[in-house]
C-alpha angles and dihedrals in degrees: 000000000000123000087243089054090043096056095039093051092053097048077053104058087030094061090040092050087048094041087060104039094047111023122273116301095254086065100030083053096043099054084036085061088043100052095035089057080045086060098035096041083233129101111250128180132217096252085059087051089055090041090051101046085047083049090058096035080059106047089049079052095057087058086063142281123328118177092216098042083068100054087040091060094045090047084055097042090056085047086057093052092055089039091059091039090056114036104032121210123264124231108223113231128266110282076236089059090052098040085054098049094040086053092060127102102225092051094091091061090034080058099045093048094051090058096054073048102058088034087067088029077054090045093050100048095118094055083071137239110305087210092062091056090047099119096057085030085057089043085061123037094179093061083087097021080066110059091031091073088038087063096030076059098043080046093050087045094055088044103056088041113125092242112036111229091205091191096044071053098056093049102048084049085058105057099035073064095041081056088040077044101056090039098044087050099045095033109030093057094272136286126252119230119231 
């Protein structure tokens, strides 16, 4: 067995045993970048994750050879190429796009209400990416109806309430969009993010 073929086969059996034990790497990537943007106050995604720890397996590299620095850049370098197979990368809009939507009257509450919208998306984190249960979310389309008329119902409920908790209100609006969000995403082609 070559050198090459040595290094390569551990990485392997390094990056299956991790996969079971932890989840595969597109989810394990993808709540590192979430709680790693937690933790930095900035949005990440799981392609930087893989980048950054490369990034460290190859500064330890440039001190000298170490037998295990190797397979661990190959192990991350595989992860990288299942990262990016999974969870494609999104184009940003045109700076048009943005100058448009900036120049409307109604984009200072759209803002503000995305916002109410990724606070429950943030509260909700363990409960994993929609996007990367997007084939048996497709093969079920009431998987999301569901809960979409569960929330559209808690939503109607604070509403008709004899004292209006408006922020109870904004919430629940929230997350009836966050549901309009994930169908839109997995059933209307995708969104792109900005």
């Amino acid at each position: 067995m070559t050198e090459r073929e040595r290094c390569l086969t551990a990485a392997l059996e390094i990056v299956m045993k991790r996969g079971a034990a932890y989840r595969p790497p597109a989810s394990f990537f993808a709540r590192l970048a979430r709680r790693w943007g937690l933790t930095l106050g900035i949005e990440m995604t799981a392609r930087e994750c893989v980048l950054l720890l490369l990034d460290l397996k190859q500064e330890r590299a440039i001190g000298g050879p170490h037998d295990d620095t190797v397979i661990d850049i190959a192990g991350y370098a595989a992860c990288l190429a299942e990262v990016d197979h999974v969870i494609p990368r999104e184009a940003p809009p045109s700076r048009a796009a943005l100058d448009a939507a900036a120049h409307t009257p109604h984009w200072p509450r759209v803002l503000a209400f995305a916002e109410e919208m990724d606070g429950k998306l943030r509260a909700n984190l363990h409960k994993g990416d929609w996007r990367l249960a997007s084939e048996a979310l497709r093969r079920d389309a009431a998987a999301l109806l569901d809960p979409l008329i569960d929330e559209v119902e808690e939503l109607r409920v604070e509403l008709v309430r004899a004292r209006v908790d408006h922020r109870a209100v904004t919430l629940e609006a929230a997350d009836v969009a966050n549901f309009a969000l994930m169908i839109a995403d997995l059933f209307g082609g995708g969104l792109a993010a900005p």
